[in-house]
C-alpha positions as CSV (number, residue, x, y, z in Angstrom):
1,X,-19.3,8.8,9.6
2,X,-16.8,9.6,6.7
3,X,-17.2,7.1,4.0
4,X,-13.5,5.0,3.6
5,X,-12.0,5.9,0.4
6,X,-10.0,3.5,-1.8
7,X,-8.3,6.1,-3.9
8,X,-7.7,10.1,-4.9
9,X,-9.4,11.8,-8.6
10,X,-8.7,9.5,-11.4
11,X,-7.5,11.5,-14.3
12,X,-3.9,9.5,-15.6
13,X,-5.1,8.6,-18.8
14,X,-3.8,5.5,-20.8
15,X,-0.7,6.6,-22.1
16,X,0.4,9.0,-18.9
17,X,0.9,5.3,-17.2
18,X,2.7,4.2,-20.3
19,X,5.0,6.8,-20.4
20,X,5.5,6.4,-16.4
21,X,6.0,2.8,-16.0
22,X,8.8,3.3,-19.2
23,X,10.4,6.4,-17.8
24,X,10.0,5.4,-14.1
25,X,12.9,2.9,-14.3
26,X,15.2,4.9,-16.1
27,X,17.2,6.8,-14.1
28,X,20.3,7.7,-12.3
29,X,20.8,3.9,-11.6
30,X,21.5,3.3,-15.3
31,X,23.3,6.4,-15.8
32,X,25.6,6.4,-13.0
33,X,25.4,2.5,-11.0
34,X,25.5,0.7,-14.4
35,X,29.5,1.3,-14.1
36,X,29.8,0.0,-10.6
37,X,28.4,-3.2,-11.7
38,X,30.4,-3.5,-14.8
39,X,33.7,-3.1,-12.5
40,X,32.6,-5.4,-9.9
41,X,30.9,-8.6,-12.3
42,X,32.5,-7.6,-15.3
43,X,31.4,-7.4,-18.8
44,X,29.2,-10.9,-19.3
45,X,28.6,-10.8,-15.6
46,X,26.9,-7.1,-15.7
47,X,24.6,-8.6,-18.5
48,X,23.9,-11.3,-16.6
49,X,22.9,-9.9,-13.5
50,X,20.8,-7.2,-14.9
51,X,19.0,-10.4,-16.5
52,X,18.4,-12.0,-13.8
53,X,16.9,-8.9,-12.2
54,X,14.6,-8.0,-15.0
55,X,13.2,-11.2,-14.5
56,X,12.6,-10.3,-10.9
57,X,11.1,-7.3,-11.5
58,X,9.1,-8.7,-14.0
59,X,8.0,-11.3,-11.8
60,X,7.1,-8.7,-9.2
61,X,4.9,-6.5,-11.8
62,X,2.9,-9.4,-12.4
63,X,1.6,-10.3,-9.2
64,X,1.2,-6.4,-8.6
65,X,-0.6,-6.6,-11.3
66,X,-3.6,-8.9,-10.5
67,X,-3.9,-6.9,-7.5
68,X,-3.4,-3.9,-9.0
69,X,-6.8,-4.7,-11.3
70,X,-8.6,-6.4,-8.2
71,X,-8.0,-3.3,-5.9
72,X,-7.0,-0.3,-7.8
73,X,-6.1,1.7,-5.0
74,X,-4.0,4.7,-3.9
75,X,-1.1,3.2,-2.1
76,X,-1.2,0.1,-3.5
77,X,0.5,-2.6,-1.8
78,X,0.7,-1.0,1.5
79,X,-3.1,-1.3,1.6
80,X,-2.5,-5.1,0.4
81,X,0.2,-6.1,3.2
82,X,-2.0,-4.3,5.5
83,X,-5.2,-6.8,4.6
84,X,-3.5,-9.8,3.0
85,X,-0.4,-10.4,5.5
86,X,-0.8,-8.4,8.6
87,X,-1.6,-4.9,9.9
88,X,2.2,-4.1,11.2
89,X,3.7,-5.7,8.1
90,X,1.5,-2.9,5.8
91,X,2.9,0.0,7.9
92,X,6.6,-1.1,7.8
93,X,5.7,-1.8,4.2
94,X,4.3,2.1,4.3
95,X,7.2,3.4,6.2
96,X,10.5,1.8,3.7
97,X,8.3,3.3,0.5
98,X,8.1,6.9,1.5
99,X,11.5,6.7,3.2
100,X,13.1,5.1,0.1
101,X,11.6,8.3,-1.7
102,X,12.2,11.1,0.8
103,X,16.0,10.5,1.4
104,X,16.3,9.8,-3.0
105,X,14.3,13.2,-2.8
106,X,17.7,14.5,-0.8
107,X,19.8,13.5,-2.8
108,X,18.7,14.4,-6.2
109,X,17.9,17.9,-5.4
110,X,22.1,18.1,-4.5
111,X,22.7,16.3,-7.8
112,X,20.6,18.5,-9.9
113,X,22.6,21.4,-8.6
114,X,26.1,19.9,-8.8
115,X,25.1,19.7,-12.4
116,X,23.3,23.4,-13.3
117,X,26.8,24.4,-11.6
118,X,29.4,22.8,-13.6
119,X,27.1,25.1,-16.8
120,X,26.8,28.1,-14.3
121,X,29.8,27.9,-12.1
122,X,29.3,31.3,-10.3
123,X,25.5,30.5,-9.4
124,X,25.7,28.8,-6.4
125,X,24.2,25.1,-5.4
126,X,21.6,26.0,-3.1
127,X,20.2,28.1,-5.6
128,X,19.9,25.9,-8.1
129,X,18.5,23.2,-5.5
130,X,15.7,25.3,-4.2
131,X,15.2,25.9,-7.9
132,X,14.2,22.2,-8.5
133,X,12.3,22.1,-4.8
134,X,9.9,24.7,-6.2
135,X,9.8,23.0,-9.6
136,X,8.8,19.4,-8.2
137,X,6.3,21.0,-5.7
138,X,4.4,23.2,-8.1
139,X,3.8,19.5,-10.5
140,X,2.7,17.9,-8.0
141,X,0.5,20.5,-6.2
142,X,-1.4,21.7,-8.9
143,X,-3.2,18.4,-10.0
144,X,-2.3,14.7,-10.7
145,X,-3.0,15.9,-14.7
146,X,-0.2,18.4,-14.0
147,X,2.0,15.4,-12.3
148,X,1.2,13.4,-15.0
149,X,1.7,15.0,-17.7
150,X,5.3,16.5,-17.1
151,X,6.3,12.9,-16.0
152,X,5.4,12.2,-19.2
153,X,7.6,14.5,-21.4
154,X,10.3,13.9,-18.6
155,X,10.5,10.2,-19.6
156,X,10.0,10.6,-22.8
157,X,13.0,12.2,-22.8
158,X,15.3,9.5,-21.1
159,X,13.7,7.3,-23.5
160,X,14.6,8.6,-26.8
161,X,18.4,9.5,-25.2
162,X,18.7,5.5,-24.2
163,X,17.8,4.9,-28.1
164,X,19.7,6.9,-29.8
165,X,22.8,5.8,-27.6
166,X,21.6,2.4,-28.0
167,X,21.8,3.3,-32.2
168,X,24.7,4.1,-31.8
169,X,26.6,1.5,-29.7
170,X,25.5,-0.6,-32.4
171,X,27.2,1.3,-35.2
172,X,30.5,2.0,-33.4
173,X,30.4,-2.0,-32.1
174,X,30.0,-3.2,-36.1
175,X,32.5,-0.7,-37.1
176,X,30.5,1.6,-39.0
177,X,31.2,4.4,-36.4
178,X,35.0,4.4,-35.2
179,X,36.3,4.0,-31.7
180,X,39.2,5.9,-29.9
181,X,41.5,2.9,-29.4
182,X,40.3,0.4,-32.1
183,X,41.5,0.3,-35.5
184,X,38.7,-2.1,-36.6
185,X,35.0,-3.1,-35.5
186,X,35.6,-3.7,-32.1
187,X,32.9,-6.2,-31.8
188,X,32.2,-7.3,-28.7
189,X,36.0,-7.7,-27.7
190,X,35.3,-7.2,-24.1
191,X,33.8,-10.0,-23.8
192,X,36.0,-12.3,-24.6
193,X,39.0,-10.4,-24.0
194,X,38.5,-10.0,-20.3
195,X,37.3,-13.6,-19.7
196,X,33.9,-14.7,-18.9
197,X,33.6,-13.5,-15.5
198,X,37.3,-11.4,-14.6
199,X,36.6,-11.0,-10.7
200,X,34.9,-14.3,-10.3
201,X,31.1,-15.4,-10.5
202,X,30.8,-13.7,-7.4
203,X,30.7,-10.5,-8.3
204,X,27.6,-11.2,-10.6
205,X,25.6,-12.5,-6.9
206,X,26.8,-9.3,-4.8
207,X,26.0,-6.8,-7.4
208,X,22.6,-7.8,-7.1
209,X,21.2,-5.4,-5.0
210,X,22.4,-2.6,-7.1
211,X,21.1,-3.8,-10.1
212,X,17.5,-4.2,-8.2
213,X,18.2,-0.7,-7.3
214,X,18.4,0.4,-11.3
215,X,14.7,-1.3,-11.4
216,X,13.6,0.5,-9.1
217,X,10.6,2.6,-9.4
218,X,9.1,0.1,-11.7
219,X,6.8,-0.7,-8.7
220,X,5.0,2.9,-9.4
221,X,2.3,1.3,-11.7
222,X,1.0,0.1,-8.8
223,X,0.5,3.9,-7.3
224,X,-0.9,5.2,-10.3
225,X,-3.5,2.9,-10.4
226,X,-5.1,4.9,-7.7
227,X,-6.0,7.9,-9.9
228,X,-5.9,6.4,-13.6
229,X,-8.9,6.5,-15.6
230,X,-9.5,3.1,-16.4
231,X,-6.9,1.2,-14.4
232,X,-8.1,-2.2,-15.8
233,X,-7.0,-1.4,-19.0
234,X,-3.9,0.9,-18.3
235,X,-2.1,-1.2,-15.9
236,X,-2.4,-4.6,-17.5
237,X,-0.6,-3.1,-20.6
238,X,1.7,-1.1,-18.9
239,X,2.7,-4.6,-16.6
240,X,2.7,-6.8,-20.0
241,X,5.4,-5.1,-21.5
242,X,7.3,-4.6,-18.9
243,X,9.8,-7.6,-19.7
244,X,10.5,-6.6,-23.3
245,X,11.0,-2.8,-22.0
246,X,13.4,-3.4,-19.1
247,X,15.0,-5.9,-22.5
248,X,15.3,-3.6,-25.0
249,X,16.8,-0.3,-22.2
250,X,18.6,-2.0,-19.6
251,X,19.7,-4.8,-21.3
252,X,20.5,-2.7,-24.8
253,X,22.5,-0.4,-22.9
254,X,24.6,-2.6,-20.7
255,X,25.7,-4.8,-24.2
256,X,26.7,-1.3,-25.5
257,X,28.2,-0.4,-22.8
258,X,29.9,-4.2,-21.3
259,X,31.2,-4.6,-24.8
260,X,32.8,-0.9,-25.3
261,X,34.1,-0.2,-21.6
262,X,37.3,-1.8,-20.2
263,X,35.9,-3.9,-17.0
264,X,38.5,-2.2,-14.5
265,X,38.1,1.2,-15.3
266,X,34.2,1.4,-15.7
267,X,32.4,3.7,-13.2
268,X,35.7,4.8,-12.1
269,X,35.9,8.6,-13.3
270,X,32.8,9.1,-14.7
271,X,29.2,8.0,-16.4
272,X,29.4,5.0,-18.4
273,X,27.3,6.5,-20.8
274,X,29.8,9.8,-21.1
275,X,32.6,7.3,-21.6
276,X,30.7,6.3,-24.5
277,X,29.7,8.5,-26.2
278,X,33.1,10.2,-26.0
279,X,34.6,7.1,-27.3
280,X,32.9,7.2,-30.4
281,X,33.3,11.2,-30.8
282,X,30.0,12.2,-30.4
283,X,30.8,16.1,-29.7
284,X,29.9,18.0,-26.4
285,X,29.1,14.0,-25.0
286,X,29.9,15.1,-21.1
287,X,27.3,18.0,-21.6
288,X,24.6,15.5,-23.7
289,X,24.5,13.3,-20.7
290,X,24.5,15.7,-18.1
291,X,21.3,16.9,-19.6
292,X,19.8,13.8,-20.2
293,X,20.7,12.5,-16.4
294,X,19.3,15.9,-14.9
295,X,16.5,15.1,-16.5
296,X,16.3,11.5,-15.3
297,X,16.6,13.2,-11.7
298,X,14.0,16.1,-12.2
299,X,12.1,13.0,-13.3
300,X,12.7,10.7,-10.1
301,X,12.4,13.8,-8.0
302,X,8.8,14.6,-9.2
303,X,7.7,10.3,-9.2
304,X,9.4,10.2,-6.0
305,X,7.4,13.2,-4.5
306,X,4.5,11.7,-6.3
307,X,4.7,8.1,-4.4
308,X,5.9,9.5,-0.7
309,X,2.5,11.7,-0.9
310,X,0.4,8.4,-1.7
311,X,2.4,6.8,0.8
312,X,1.1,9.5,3.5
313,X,-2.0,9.8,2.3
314,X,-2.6,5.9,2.5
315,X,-1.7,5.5,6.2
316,X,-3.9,8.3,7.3
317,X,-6.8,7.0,5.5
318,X,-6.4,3.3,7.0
319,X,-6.0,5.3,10.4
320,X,-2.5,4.8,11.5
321,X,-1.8,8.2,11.5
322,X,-3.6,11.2,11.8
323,X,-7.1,11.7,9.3
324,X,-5.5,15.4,8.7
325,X,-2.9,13.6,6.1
326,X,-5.9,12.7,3.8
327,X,-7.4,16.6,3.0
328,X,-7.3,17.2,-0.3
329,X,-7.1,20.7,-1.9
330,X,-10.3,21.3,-4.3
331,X,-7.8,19.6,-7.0
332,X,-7.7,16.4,-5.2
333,X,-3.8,16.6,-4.3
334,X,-3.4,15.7,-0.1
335,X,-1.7,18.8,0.7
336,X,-0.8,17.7,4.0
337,X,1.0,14.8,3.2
338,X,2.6,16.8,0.1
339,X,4.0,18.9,2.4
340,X,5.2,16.7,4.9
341,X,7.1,14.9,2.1
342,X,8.6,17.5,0.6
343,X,9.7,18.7,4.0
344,X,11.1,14.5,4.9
345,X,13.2,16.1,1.1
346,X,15.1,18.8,2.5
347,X,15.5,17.1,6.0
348,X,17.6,14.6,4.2
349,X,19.2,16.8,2.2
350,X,20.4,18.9,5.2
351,X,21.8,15.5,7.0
352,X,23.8,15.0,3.7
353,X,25.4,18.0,4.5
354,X,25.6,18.1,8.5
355,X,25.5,14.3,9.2
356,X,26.8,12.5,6.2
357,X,28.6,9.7,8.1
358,X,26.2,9.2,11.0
359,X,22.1,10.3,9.9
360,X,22.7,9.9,6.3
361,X,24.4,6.9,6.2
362,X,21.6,5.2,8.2
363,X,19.5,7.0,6.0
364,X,20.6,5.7,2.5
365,X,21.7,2.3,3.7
366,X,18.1,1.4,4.4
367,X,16.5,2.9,1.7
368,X,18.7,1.0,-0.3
369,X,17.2,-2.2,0.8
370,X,13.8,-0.8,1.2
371,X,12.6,-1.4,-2.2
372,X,13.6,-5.0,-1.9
373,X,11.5,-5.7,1.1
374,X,8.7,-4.0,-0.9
375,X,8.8,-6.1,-3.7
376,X,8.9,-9.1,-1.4
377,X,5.6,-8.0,0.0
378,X,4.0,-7.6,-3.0
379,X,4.8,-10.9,-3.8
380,X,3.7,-12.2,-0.6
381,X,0.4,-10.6,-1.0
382,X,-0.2,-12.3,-4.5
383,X,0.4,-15.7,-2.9
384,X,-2.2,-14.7,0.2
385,X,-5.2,-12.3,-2.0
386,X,-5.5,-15.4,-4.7
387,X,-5.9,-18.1,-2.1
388,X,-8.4,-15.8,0.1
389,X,-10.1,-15.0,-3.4
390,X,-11.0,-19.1,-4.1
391,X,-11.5,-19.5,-0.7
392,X,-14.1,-16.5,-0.3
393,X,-16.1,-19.0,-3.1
394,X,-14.7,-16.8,-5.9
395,X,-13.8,-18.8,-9.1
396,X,-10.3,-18.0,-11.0
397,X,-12.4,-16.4,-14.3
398,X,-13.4,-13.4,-12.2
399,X,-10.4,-12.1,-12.2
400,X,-10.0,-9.7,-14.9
401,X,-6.0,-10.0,-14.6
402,X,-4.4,-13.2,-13.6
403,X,-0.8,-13.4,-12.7
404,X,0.7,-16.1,-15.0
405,X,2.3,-19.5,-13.4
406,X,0.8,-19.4,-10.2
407,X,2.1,-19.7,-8.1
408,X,5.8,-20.2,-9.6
409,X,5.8,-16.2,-10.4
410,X,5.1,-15.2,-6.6
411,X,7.2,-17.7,-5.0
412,X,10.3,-16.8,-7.6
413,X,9.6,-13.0,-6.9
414,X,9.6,-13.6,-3.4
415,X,13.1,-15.7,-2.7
416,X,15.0,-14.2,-5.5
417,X,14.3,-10.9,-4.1
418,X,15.1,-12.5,-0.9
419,X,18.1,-13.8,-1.9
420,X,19.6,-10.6,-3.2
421,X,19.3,-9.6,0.4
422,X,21.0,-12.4,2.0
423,X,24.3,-12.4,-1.3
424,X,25.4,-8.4,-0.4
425,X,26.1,-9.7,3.0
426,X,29.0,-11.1,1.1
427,X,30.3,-7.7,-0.1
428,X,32.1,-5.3,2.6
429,X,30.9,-2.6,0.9
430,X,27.6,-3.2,0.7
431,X,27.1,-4.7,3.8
432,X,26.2,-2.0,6.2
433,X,23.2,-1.9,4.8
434,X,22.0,-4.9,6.5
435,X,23.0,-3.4,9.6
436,X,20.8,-0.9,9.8
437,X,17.7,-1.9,7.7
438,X,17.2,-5.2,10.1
439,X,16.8,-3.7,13.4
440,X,14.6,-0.4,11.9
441,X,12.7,-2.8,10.3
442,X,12.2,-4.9,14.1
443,X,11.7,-1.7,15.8
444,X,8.9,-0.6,12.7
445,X,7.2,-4.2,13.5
446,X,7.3,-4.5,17.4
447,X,6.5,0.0,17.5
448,X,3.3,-1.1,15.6
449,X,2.3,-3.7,17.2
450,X,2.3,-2.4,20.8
451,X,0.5,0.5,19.3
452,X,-1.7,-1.5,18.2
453,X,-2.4,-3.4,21.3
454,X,-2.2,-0.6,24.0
455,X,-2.1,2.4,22.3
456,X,-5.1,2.0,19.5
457,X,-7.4,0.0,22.4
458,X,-6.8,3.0,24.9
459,X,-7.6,5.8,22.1
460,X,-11.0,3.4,21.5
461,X,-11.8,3.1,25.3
462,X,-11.5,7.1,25.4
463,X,-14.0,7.5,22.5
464,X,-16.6,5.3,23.9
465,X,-16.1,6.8,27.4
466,X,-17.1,9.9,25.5
């Protein structure tokens, strides 16, 4: 009988996780949503809720990473739901993560070709699409070292471009740079100018879920710690500085930007971080940024293709779908499942083009609440693994990781990433998400579980017959 495997090679070293956890969460939601939220909560609002996220998502990492440290395996918290709150709840768990990443996987290969085209405008889209395809597939089909390591120059890339716009927001807000439109050191004018919050405290609540959309991808650590080297060293200090990181970019940026940006007409023509940067005069600013964010979506493209393959390869090696998905090449990449989420890439990408009100719509809408209901899992599984731990005749000192103010952290991670959910019912706009995610989720659950009750037992009955 094949011997159950917890994980694939492990050969991320230290600072490929690093350089992943700290890239992983910058991307095209800083770049492009950060405006959206500044025009909806306004400028003291945005910084506000982008806060109040970062402490969720800090809160999450935490309890991911106690059981990150306890069970370092590939696929991560799927594998936990699965044991800690209930087989069905582990595949629907499964199913939102590689969905979330196969339909971003749509549309970032059309976004990285809008982009190549505005600097080659006779090349066509397509070209330039099935340029990236080929890109992302080779990294990740070669070997995880391969993934890993142009993940890591990726990100480093987005992280110097997010300090040195950062720099210099700070010198153009103190005056030492000047500002189209301000005769002095504009300060932070916007601030006070527009009122504490100009379109009410509500906007801060319903632009929640897009701001836990900008964290998104911080979850990754948790993937990785299936193939790092030594994951109970990597992942604890990639987890401990997650707060002062999602600080210092997200937090840094939206000051710069909240206090530079008019409220009403952020996110309105164009990137924040164009706006800007053109502000203060920085030359060719339109084509800095379009570099830096087609890097941020070759990035997400590759972590994205990365995670859905994990995904795969996780469900196939608990048995819920075929074995096949868990062959490895002689590298240790799951080719099957590689394949199959590449293809789940340019499946979306084609209902973009030939569905876009119907398919895709369904499409983005849930995965935009997917990563929401992941996080609330993880949580979930924190609260369930520590008291199965104690009560297994474990003691607390065991644990080489502990998850801080149990269980406060959990129980916060879990309702505040609740509540995110329940506030964008109170946004029109956002709102159809909600009406799909729901029943796919139900039809995920009850699909499973009468699977699991007459389909499994029947497939069991066969095998012993034989």
């Amino acid at each position: 009988m094949e011997e159950h495997k917890t994980h694939l090679e492990r050969k991320m070293e230290t600072r490929h996780i690093r350089m992943i956890s700290l890239g992983g969460v910058i991307g095209t939601g800083l770049f492009l949503s950060s405006g959206y939220t500044i025009h909806e909560a306004g400028p003291l609002g945005t910084v506000i809720a982008y806060l109040v996220g970062a402490l969720i998502v800090f809160a999450v990492m935490l309890c991911l990473g106690e059981l990150s440290v306890a069970m370092p395996y590939t696929g991560s918290f799927h594998v936990y739901a699965k044991k800690y709150i209930g087989p069905s709840t582990g595949f629907v768990v499964a199913i939102l993560y590689w969905l979330t990443w196969t339909i971003a996987l749509g549309s970032e290969f059309t976004a990285a070709g809008l982009i190549m085209q505005k600097w080659f405008p006779n090349i066509p889209v397509w070209i330039w699409s099935l340029t990236l395809m080929i890109l992302i597939f080779l990294s990740n089909f070669f070997s995880v070292k391969v993934f890993a390591e142009s993940e890591f120059w990726f990100a480093a890339i987005k992280v110097f471009a997010i300090v040195a716009f950062i720099f210099l927001g700070i010198l153009a807000i103190t005056g030492i740079l000047p500002v189209k439109g301000f005769n002095k050191a504009p300060g932070l004018v916007n601030f006070y100018k527009n009122g504490w919050f100009p379109n009410g405290l509500g906007g801060v609540f319903t632009t929640m879920l897009t701001v836990n959309f900008a964290f998104s991808g911080t979850e990754l650590i948790g993937i990785t710690a299936g193939e790092a080297e030594n994951p109970k060293k990597a992942i604890p200090e990639a987890i401990g500085t997650t707060l002062w990181r999602l600080i210092i970019f997200f937090i840094g940026s939206i000051v710069v930007m909240s206090a530079l940006i008019p409220y009403h007409t952020a996110g309105v023509t164009q990137s924040p971080f164009v706006y800007v940067l053109d502000l203060i005069h920085v030359p060719f600013a339109a084509n800095i940024m379009n570099f830096v964010v087609l890097t941020a979506i070759i990035s997400a493209a590759n972590s994205g293709l990365y995670a859905s393959t994990r995904m795969l390869w996780s469900l196939g090696n608990e048995g819920t779908i075929p074995k096949a998905f868990t062959k490895t090449n002689k590298r240790g990449i799951p080719t099957l499942s590689l394949v199959v989420s590449m293809l789940g890439g340019v499946l979306a990408l084609i209902s973009s083009k030939v569905a876009a009100s119907t398919v895709y719509l369904v499409l983005v809408s849930i995965s935009g609440l997917a990563v929401v209901f992941v996080w609330m899992a993880i949580a979930w599984s924190e609260l369930k693994f520590r008291k199965a731990f104690l009560q297994a005749g474990h003691k607390l000192d065991e644990l080489e990781y502990k998850t801080p103010w149990y269980p406060v952290v959990p129980y916060f991670a879990f309702f505040a990433s609740l509540l995110s959910c329940i506030l964008i019912w109170f946004d029109p706009t956002q709102r159809v998400a909600l009406y799909y995610t729901i029943p796919f989720v139900a039809i995920c659950y009850i699909s499973h579980y009468l699977w699991l009750k007459y389909g499994k037992k029947n497939k069991e009955q066969v095998a012993a017959e034989e």
